[in-house]
N, C-alpha and C positions, 0 to 999 in steps of 0.2 A: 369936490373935496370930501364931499359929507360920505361917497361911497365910498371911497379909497378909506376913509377910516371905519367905516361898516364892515369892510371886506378883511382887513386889518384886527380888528374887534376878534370875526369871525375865525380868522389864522389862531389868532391867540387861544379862541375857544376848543378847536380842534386838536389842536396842540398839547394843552393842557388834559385831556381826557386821558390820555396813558399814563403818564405819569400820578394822576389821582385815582386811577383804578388797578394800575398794577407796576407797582415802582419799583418792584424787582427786574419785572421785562424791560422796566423802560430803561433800567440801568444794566440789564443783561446787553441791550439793543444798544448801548452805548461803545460797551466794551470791543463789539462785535466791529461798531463802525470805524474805530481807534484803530485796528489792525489793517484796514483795508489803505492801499495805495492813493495816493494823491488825485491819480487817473481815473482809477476808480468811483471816486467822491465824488470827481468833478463831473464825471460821465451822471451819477445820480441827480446831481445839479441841475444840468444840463437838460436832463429826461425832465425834471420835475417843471424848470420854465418852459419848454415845449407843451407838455400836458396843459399846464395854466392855460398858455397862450393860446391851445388850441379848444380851451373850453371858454375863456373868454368870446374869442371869436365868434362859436357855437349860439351864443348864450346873446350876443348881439341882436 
């Protein structure tokens, strides 16, 4: 459990970088994503647990 909130911790970290270094982009990056289709999103979604999963794997 103790990594799942390490790794959790570390999302949050990453995360946070944009918007405390450039909160115009992170809110231009907002608007951007507001326009785009449902299909779209999901498809982003989608790619982005693939990637995890495929770096978790990796990283095993």
């Amino acid at each position: 459990m103790s990594t799942f909130v390490l790794a959790l911790a570390l999302m949050l970290v990453i995360e946070g970088i944009l918007p405390l270094v450039a909160p115009a982009l992170w809110r231009d990056m907002f608007r951007r994503v507001m326009e785009l289709k449902d299909g779209q999103i999901r498809f982003f979604g989608l790619a982005s647990i693939a990637i995890g999963l495929a770096l978790a794997w990796l990283a095993s």
